[in-house]
C-alpha positions in Angstrom: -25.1 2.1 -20.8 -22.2 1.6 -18.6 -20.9 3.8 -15.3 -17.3 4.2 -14.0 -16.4 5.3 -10.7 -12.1 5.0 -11.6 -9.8 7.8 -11.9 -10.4 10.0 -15.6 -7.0 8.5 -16.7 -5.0 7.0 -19.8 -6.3 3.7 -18.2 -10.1 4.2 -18.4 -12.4 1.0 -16.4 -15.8 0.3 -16.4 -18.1 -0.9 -14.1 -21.6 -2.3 -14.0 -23.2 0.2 -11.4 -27.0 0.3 -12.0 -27.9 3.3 -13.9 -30.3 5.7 -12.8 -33.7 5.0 -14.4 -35.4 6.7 -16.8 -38.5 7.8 -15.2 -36.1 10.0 -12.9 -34.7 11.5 -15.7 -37.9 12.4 -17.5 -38.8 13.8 -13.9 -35.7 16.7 -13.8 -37.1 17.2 -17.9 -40.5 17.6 -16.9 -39.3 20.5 -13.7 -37.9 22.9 -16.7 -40.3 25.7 -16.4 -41.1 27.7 -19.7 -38.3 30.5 -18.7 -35.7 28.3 -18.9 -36.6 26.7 -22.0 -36.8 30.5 -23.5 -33.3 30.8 -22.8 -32.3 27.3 -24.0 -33.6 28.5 -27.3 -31.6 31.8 -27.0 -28.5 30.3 -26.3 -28.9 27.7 -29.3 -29.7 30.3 -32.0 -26.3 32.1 -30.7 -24.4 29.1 -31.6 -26.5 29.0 -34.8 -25.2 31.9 -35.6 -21.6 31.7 -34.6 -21.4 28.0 -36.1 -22.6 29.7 -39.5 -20.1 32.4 -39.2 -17.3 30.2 -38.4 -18.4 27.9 -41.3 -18.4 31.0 -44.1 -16.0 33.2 -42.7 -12.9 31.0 -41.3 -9.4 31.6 -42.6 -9.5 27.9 -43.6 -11.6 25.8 -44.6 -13.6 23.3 -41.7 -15.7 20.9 -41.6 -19.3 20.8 -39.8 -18.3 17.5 -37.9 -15.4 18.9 -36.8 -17.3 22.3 -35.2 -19.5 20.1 -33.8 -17.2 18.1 -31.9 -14.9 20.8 -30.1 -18.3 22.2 -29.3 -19.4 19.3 -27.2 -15.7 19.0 -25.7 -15.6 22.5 -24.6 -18.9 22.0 -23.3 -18.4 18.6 -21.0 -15.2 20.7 -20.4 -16.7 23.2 -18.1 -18.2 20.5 -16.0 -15.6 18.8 -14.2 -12.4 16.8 -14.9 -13.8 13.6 -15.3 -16.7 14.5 -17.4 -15.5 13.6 -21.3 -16.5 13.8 -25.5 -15.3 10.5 -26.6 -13.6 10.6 -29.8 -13.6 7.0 -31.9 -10.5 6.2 -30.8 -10.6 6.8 -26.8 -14.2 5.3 -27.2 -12.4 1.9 -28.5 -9.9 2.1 -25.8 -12.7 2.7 -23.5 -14.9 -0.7 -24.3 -11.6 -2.9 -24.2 -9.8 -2.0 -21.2 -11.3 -3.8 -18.5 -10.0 -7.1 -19.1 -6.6 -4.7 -17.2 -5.1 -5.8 -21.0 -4.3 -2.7 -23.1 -1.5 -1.5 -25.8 0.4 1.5 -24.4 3.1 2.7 -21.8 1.1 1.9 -18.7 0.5 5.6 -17.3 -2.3 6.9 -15.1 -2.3 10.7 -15.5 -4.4 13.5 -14.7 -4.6 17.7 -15.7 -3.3 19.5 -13.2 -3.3 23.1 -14.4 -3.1 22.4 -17.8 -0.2 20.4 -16.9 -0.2 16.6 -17.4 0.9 15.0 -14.4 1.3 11.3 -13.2 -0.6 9.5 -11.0 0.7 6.4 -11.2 2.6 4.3 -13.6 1.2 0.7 -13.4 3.4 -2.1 -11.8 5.7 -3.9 -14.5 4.7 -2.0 -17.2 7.1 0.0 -19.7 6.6 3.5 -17.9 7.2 2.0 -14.1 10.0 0.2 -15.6 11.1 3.4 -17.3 10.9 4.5 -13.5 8.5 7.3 -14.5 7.0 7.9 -10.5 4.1 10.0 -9.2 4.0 13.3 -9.3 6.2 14.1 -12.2 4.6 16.3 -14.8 4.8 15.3 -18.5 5.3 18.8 -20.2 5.8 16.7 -24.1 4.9 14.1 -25.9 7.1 12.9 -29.0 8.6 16.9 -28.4 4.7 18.3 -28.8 4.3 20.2 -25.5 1.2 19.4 -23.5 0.1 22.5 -22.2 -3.5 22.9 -22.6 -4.0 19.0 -23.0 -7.2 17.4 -22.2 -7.1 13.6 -21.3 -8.5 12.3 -24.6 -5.8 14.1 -26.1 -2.8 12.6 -24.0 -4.8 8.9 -24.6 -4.1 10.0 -28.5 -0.4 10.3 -28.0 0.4 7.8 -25.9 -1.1 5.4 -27.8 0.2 3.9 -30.5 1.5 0.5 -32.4 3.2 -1.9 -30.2 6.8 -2.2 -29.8 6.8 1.7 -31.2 8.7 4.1 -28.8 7.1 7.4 -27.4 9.4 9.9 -25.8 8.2 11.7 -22.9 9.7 15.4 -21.8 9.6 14.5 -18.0 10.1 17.5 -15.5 10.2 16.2 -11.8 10.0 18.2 -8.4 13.9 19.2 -7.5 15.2 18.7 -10.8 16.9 21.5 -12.9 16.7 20.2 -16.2 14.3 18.1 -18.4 14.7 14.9 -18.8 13.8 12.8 -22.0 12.7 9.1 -21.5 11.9 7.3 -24.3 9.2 4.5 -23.5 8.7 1.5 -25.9 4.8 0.7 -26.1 3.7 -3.1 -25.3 0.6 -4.9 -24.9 0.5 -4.3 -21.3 -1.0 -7.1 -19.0 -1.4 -5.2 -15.5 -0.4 -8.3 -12.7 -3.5 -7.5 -9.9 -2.4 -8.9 -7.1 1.0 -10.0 -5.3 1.1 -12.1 -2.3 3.9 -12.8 0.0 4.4 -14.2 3.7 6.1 -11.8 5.7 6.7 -13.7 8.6 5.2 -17.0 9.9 1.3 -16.2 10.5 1.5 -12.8 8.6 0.6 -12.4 4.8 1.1 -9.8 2.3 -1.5 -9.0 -0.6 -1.0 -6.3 -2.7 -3.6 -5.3 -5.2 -2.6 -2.9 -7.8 -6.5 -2.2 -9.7 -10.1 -3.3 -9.0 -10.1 -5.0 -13.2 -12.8 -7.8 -13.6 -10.7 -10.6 -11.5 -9.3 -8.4 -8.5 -12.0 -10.3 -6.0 -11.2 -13.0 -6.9 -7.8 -13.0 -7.0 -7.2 -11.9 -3.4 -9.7 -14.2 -2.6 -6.9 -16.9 -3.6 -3.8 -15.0 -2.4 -6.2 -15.0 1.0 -6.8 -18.9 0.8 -3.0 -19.7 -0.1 -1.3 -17.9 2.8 -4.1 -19.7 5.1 -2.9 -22.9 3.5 0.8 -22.0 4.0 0.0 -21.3 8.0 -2.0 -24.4 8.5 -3.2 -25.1 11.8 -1.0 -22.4 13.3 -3.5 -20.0 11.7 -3.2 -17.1 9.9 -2.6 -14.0 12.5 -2.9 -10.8 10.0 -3.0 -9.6 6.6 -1.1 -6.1 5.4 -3.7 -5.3 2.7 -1.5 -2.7 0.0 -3.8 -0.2 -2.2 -0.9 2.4 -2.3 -0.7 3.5 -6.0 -4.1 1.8 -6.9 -6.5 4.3 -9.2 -9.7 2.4 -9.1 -11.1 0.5 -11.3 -14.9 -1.5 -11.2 -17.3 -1.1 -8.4 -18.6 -4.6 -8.6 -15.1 -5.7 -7.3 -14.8 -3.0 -4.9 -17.8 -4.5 -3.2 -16.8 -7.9 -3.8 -13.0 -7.3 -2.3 -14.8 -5.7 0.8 -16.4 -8.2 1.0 -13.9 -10.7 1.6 -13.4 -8.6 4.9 -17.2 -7.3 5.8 -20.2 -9.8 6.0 -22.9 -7.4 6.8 -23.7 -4.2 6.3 -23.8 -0.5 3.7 -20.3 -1.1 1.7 -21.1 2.2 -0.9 -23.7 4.3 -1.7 -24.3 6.2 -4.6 -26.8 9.6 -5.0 -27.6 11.2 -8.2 -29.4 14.8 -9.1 -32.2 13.4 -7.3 -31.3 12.5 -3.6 -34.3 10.0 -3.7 -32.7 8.1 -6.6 -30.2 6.3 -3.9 -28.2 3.2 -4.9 -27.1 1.1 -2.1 -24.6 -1.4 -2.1 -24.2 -4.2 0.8 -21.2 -6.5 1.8 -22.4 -10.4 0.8 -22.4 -12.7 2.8 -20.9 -15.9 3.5 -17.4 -14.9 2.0 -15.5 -12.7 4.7 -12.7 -13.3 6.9 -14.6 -11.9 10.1 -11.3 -12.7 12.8 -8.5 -11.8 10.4 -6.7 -9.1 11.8 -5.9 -6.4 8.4 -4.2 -3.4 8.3 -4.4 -1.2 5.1 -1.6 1.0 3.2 -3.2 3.7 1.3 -1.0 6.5 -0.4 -1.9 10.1 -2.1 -2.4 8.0 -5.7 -4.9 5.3 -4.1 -8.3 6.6 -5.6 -12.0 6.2 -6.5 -12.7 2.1 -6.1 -9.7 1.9 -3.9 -10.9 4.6 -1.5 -14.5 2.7 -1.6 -13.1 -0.4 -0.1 -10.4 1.4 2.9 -13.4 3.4 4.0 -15.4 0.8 4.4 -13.1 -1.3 5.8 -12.3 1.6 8.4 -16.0 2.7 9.1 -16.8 -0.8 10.0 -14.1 -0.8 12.1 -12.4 -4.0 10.3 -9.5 -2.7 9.6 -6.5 -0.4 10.7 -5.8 2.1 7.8 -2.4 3.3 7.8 -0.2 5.7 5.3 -1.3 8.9 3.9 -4.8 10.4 3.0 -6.0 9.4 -0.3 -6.2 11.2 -3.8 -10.6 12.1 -3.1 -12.3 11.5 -6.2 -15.8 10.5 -4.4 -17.8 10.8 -7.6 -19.2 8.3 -10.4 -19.0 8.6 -14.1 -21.2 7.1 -16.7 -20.7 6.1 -20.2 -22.9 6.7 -23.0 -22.4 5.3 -26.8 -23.6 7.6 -29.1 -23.5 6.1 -31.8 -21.0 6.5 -34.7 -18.2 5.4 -32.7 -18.9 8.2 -30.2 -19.3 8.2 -26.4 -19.9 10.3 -23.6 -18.7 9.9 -20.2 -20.6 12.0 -17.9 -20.5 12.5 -13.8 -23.9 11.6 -12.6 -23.6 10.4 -8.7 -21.7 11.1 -6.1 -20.9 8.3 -3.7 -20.5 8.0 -0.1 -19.2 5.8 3.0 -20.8 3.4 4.9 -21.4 6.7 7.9 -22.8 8.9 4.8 -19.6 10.6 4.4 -18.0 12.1 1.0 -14.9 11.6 0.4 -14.9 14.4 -2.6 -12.1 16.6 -2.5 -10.9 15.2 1.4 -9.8 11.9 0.5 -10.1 8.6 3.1 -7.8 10.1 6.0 -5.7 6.9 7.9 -6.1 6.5 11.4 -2.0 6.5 11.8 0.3 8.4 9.6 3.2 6.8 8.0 6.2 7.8 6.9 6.9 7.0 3.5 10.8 6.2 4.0 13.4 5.4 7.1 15.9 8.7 7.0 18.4 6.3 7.3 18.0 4.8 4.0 16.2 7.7 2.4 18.1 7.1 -1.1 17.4 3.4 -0.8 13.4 3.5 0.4 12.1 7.0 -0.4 9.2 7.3 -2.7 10.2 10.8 -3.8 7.1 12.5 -5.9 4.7 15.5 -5.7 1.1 14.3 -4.6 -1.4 15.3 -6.5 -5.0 14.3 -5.2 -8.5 15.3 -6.5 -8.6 18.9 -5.2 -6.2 20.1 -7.6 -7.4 19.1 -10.8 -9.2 22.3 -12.7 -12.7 22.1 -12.5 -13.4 19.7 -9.7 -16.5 18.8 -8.1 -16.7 20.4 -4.4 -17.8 18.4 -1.4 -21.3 19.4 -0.8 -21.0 18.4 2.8 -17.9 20.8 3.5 -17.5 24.4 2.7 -15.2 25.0 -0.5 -11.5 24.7 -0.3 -9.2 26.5 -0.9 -7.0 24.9 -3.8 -3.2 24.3 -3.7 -2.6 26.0 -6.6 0.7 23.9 -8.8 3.2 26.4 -9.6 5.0 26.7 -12.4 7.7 28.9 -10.8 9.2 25.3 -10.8 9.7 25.7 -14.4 11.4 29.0 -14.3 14.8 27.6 -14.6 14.0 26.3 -18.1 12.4 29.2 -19.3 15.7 31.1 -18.0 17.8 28.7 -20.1 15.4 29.2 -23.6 16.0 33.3 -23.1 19.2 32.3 -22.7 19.8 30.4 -25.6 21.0 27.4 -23.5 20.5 23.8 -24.9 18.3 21.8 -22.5 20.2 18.7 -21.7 19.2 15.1 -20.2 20.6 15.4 -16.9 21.9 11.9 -16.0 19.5 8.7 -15.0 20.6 7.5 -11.8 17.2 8.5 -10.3 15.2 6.6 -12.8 14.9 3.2 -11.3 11.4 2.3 -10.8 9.3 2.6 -7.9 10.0 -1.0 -5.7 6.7 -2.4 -3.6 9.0 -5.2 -2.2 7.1 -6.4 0.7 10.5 -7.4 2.3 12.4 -4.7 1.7 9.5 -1.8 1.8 10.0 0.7 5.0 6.0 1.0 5.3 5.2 -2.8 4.9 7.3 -3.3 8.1 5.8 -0.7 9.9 2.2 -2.0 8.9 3.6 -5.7 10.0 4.6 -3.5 13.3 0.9 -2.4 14.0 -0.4 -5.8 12.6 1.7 -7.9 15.3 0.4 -5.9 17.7 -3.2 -7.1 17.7 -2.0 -10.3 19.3 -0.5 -8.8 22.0 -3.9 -6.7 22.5 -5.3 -9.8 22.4 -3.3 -11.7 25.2 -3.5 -8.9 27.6 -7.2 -8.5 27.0 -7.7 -12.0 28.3 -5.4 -11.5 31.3 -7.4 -8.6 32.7 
C-alpha cells in the first residue's frame, strides 16, 4: 500500500508516507457497537435488493461487474473529491507516473461544480504549449461535453496513443465564445527544476513538481549557482512553487530540507488523533544563512504547500505571492486486486505550529501582484483561481468553522446557451491569447519583485551591524 498527499489530478503521484498500522484499524472495527452493525446489515440487503431488481428488470441488459463498479464510485463519491474507484486503466496510470514521465497532454484539472477546470498545465508540455492556462474550464472532450465528469473519467479521455490529437472545447473567464484547441498527445517528460542567475549573488530555482528527483535536483541547481558566485558568495535564492500541484512527500521533506536543519517539517493525523506521523527536517544538508524568498500562487498545492509553510513557520523564508490552492489532506492507495485500486483520504496533515491548511491555503506574508499595469498584455497571468474550497464535496477544516463556498457560476456560460436557442453556430474566436504561460525569470514581473524583497536582506543586514 501506497499514500499520496498531491492534488486528485490527470497527473496522479505517489508517495511513500508510512501507513497507518493495522492494529489501529482493527481498533475503530472493534468500537462498532451491535446497533450499528444492525443497520450495516439493513442497508446491504437494500442494495441486495435493488442490485437484483436492476439486474432482472433493466431496459438493457448489464452486467454484475459493471453494477458493482458504479456502486463503489458513487460511494467514494460522497466522500470527498480526492477520494477515488480506480478503474484498470487510471490504476496503470497510477503505478507509472512518478517517474514525472507519462503519455498524455500534460493537464492538471480538478471538478469544480461538475465543471472540469484547469489547475495547471505542466511546463513544456503539449497543453502549456497549447497555452491552455489556469482557470479555464474544459466543457468537452473530442466534442463529448463534460458535465457531470468525475476525474477518472477525464484521465480516460485525455489519454490516449501518442502522437494522437485530442480536441479540447475550452471556455475561459471574459471570453464570448468557445474556443477549440486541438492538443497532440506525447510522452511527456515534466523538466523539475529551472535555475537561473538573476544578478551577481542572486539565484533563481524554479521547481515545477515534488516527482522522485525534485530534492535532489535543487540540491544541484543550489550547488551550481554557489559555484557560479564563488568566493563572493551566494546572497539569496528566489525559490518558484507557483503553478506546482504536489507531488511525493518524501521530497517535500527532503526539499525543506535543504533550507531547515532541525525541527517538525509535516505532520500527518488519521481517524485516530493518537495515530500521529511526524516528519523532521534531516540534518546535515541545509543552507542555514541563505537568504530565500518563496513565490507561491492559487495553483501551488498539497506537497508544495508542505514545504512554503514550513519554510515560513520556521521563519526561514519570506513567502511572497498569493495564498495557495489548500488541499491539507493525504490520500492512500489500495490495489485491489484485478487491476483495481482505491485511493482513499485517510489523514489530514498539518504545519510545523499544528496548523491545517484545509480549505485556507498557506497565506504569504506580502502580497504580490501578478502583473505590472504597464505591461498587463505582456506579463499578466490572466485565469480564474480555483483553490480547494471549491471543489464539490471537500473536506472542512476542523480547526475553523465551515465556509462559506464561492459557488462557480455558470451565468458565464449564458451567452452560449443564448446562441444554441438561437440557432447561432459557435465559432473559434481567434488565438491571439493562446500563447503559453512564460515563467521567465528575467522577464517575469513577480521574480523581480521577489529579487526586490530578496536584495533587501543585505541592507537589513548592514544597518543591523551599524546600530
Amino acid at each position: 500500500m501506497v499514500t499520496i498527499v498531491c492534488m486528485n489530478t490527470v497527473l496522479i503521484t505517489l508517495l511513500s508516507l508510512a501507513s497507518f498500522s493495522p492494529s489501529a484499524q482493527a481498533a475503530t472495527a472493534n468500537a462498532s457497537n451491535s446497533t450499528g452493525m444492525n443497520d450495516r446489515y439493513k442497508n446491504l440487503e437494500l442494495f441486495q435488493k435493488v442490485l437484483q431488481f436492476v439486474e432482472k428488470n433493466y431496459v438493457d441488459p448489464v452486467k454484475n461487474e459493471e453494477l458493482m463498479n458504479g456502486a463503489i464510485k458513487g460511494m467514494l463519491e460522497t466522500l470527498d473529491p480526492h477520494s477515488n474507484f480506480l478503474t484498470p486503466e487510471v490504476f496503470r496510470d497510477v503505478k507509472i507516473d512518478t517517474s514525472g514521465k507519462f503519455a498524455g497532454v500534460g493537464i492538471e484539472v480538478v471538478v469544480k461544480d461538475d465543471i472540469l477546470t484547469v489547475l495547471a498545465p505542466m511546463e513544456d508540455s503539449p497543453a502549456w504549449k497549447a497555452g491552455i492556462q489556469p482557470g479555464d474550464k474544459i466543457v468537452k472532450i473530442n466534442g463529448e461535453s463534460t458535465k457531470g465528469f468525475t476525474l477518472s473519467e477525464a484521465v480516460l479521455k485525455m489519454r490516449g496513443k501518442d502522437g494522437s490529437p485530442v480536441v479540447f472545447t475550452i471556455y475561459r473567464k471574459g471570453w464570448n465564445k468557445f474556443k477549440n484547441i486541438t492538443v497532440k498527445r506525447e510522452m511527456v517528460k515534466v523538466k523539475t527544476v529551472k535555475s537561473d542567475e538573476l544578478e551577481a549573488g542572486y539565484g533563481y530555482i524554479r521547481l515545477a513538481q515534488f516527482n522522485e528527483t525534485a530534492a535532489k535536483e535543487v540540491g544541484a541547481a543550489l550547488a551550481k549557482l554557489e559555484k557560479v558566485n564563488g568566493k563572493d558568495g551566494l546572497k539569496g535564492i528566489v525559490f518558484d512553487l507557483r503553478t506546482n500541484p504536489g507531488g511525493l512527500l518524501d521530497q517535500a521533506v527532503d526539499v525543506a530540507s535543504l533550507f531547515i536543519d532541525e525541527g517538525v517539517i509535516v505532520s500527518t493525523v488519521g481517524r485516530d488523533p493518537t495515530q500521529k506521523d511526524i516528519r523532521y527536517a534531516k540534518k546535515g544538508q541545509a543552507r542555514k544563512d541563505l537568504p530565500v524568498v518563496v513565490l507561491v500562487n492559487s495553483s501551488t498545492a498539497s506537497a508544495a504547500e508542505i514545504v512554503a509553510a514550513a519554510l515560513q513557520e520556521h521563519h526561514r523564508a519570506m513567502i511572497l505571492g498569493d495564498t495557495t490552492f489548500g488541499k491539507g489532506s493525504v490520500q492512500t492507495i489500495i490495489d485491489l486486486g484485478n487491476d483495481l485500486g482505491l485511493k482513499l483520504t485517510i489523514a489530514r496533515y498539518y504545519t510545523p505550529n499544528g496548523n491545517s491548511i484545509q480549505e485556507k491555503g498557506v497565506v504569504p506574508d506580502i502580497f504580490l501582484e501578478e502583473y505590472d499595469p504597464k505591461l498587463l498584455a505582456k506579463a499578466k497571468i490572466k485565469h480564474d483561481a480555483t483553490r480547494e474550497r471549491d471543489l464539490r464535496g471537500h473536506l472542512i477544516n476542523n480547526q475553523t468553522a465551515a465556509t462559506n463556498k464561492d459557488e462557480f457560476s455558470v451565468q458565464e456560460f449564458a451567452d452560449q446557451e443564448k446562441n444554441k436557442a438561437a440557432g447561432k453556430k459557435i465559432e473559434e474566436d481567434d488565438m491571439s491569447d493562446m500563447a503559453p504561460v512564460q515563467f521567465n525569470s528575467r522577464d517575469d514581473v513577480q521574480v523581480a519583485q521577489a529579487l526586490k524583497y530578496l536584495k533587501s536582506f543585505d541592507v537589513f543586514k548592514k544597518i543591523k551591524k551599524n546600530e
